[in-house]
N, C-alpha and C positions, 0 to 999 in steps of 0.2 A: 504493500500500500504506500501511496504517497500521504503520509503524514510527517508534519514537523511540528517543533512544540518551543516556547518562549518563555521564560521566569517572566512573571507580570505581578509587581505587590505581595513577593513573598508565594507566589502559587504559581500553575504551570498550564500554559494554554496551550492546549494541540488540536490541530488544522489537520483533516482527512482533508487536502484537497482535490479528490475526485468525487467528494460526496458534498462540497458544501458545507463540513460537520465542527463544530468547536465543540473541546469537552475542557472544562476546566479540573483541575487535578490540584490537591493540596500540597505543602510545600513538601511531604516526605513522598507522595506521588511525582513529583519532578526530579525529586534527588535519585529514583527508581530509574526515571524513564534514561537521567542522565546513564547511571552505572548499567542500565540494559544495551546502552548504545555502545557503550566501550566492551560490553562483551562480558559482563559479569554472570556471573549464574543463579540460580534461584538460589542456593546453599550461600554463596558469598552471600547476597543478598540481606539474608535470613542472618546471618552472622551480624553482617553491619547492625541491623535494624534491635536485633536483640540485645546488640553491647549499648546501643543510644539510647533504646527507650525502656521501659518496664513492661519487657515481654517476652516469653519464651520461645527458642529457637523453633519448637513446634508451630507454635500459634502466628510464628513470623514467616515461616515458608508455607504453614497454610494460606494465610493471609496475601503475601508476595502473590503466589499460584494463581487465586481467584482474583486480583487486580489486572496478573497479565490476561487472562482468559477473557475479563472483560473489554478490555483495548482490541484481545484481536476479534470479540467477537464484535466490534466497532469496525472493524479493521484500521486500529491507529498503530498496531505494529503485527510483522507477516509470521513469526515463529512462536514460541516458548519459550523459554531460557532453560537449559539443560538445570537439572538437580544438583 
């Protein structure tokens, strides 16, 4: 898919533009989309997110899993990120 995405006030705008489509995304939703473009994996991911916040490495790559599944079911990004 052709989408791109832009920090805007702390949050994260992506532009399907073959669909017309904006989704705004919260500021650890951009910090994601950032480290999924540089090729991170759901586990890195899950790492990061569990050492920042108050949350279990489980509850962090559940949570990563059903964020990217919804983007591609948007189609704002074309794969998965390997585990």
């Amino acid at each position: 898919p052709r989408a791109r995405y832009r920090a805007v006030a702390g949050a994260g705008v992506v532009i399907q533009l073959d669909r017309d489509q904006i989704v705004v995304v919260n500021e650890l939703g951009l910090e994601l989309l950032e480290q999924l473009k540089a090729g991170a994996t759901i586990a890195q991911l899950a790492t990061s997110v569990s050492a920042n916040y108050e949350v279990t490495f489980s509850r962090a790559s559940d949570d990563i899993a059903h964020f990217i599944a919804e983007l591609q079911a948007q189609e704002l990004v074309s794969q998965q990120a390997e585990s």
